[in-house]
C-alpha positions, 0 to 999 in steps of 0.5 A: 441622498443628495449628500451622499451621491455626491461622495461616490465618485470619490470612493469608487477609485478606492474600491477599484483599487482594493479588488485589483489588490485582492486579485494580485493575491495568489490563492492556494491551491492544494493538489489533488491525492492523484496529482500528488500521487497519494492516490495509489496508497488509498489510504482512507478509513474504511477502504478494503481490499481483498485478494487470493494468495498462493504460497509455494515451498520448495525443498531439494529432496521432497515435494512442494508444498503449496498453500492458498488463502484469501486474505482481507486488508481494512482500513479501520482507523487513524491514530496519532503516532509516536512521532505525533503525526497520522497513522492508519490501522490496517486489519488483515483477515484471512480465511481458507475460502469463500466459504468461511467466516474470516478470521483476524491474521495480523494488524499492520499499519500505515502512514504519508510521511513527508513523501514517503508511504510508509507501511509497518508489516510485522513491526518492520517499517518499509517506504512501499511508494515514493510521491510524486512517483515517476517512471525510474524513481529510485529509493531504499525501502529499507531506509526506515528499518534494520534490514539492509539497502534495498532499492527499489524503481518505480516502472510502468506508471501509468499503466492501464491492466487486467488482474483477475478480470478486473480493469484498472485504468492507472497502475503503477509496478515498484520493482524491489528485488531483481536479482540472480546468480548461480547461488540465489536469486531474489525478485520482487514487485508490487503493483498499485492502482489508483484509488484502490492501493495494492493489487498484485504482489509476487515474490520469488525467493530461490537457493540453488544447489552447491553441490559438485554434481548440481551447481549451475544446474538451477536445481533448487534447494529451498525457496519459495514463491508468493502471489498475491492478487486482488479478487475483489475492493470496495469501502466498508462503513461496519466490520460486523463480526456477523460477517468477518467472525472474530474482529480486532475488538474481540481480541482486545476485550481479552476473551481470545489471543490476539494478533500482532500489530505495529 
């Protein structure tokens, strides 16, 4: 014992030295989904986001017609995509009301790339968000596809709002279209929460009338408008078809038509 003792004063410099190493080392920190922003994607495998949708087609010379609709969207699983990165599947639902069992519309899919927040609808790819977002960020959301540039601005970061009685305390809105002139106009926003993704979309979509005894006049000959807003969210574990009626599997086991995806 003695033997020993006798060699620790020779030791403790070394150990002091190598915890002061250890200690210069910079440790990794990772930043959080709302740090970085990925917060407003909310992708994550079993989130699900309900909504109500009102669609309104205008004609010059008859009525409008007026279609309303919920429609569900769930994320149900990852893959691995073509360019060997992550994808999420996002299964879309719709029904007439409350009412009715829902039923499969369409499969859509989404991914992060890099700092982008890439969603495929109706196989087109677009960059719905851009990380980290800040007030007046501008990107092409058309840069990932055929249509032409589209800009789009990130507004109102932040912002604490009320959509259909319900309260979210961090939103963002990206403006897509903001555009109009005596033959058209076109305006468009999405609105994201955190931790919940989209929850308000509206588009409107209008072309005026050219003749000698309309033009300027804001008289429209056809068009449409499109709102869509949350109802309700939450995180599913099962999509049983006891709940939702027919689901992506029983498209895929061949009895049924199925839906279009990505």
């Amino acid at each position: 014992m003695e033997n020993k003792n006798r060699f620790w004063p020779l030791y403790w410099p070394l150990l002091l030295l190598t915890g002061l190493v250890g200690a210069c080392i910079p440790s990794t920190i990772m930043p959080t989904p709302e740090q970085t922003g990925q917060s407003f994607a909310a992708l994550e495998v079993g989130n699900f986001v309900d909504y109500e949708v009102e669609r309104v087609d205008f004609f010059l010379l008859d009525a409008p017609e007026v279609q309303r609709f919920q429609l569900r969207e769930i994320v149900v699983d990852t893959f691995t995509n073509i360019q060997g990165s992550k994808s999420y599947r996002i299964e879309r639902y719709r029904r007439a009301n409350a009412q009715q069992f829902w039923r499969i519309d369409s499969i859509w899919t989404a991914r992060i790339e890099g700092a982008q927040y890439i969603r495929t609808e109706n196989n087109i790819p677009y960059i719905r968000l851009v990380f980290p977002p800040r007030n007046g960020l501008t990107w092409d959301g058309n840069q990932v596809n055929a249509l032409r540039s589209q800009q789009y601005v990130v507004k109102e970061l932040g912002q604490e709002r009320i959509i259909n009685n319900q309260p979210f305390l961090s939103t963002l809105k990206v403006e897509q279209a903001n555009d109009s002139s005596l033959v058209e106009l076109n305006r468009a926003y999405e609105i994201y929460a955190q931790g919940v993704g989209l929850v308000e979309k509206s588009l409107q979509r209008f072309f005026y009338c050219q003749g000698n005894d309309c033009i300027g006049n804001n008289i429209i000959s056809f068009g449409f408008t499109y709102t869509q807003k949350v109802t309700t969210y939450g995180k599913l574990s099962t999509t049983p078809t006891a709940i939702l009626g027919p689901t992506f599997a029983d498209y895929q086991s061949g009895s049924r038509q199925g839906p279009t995806s990505e």
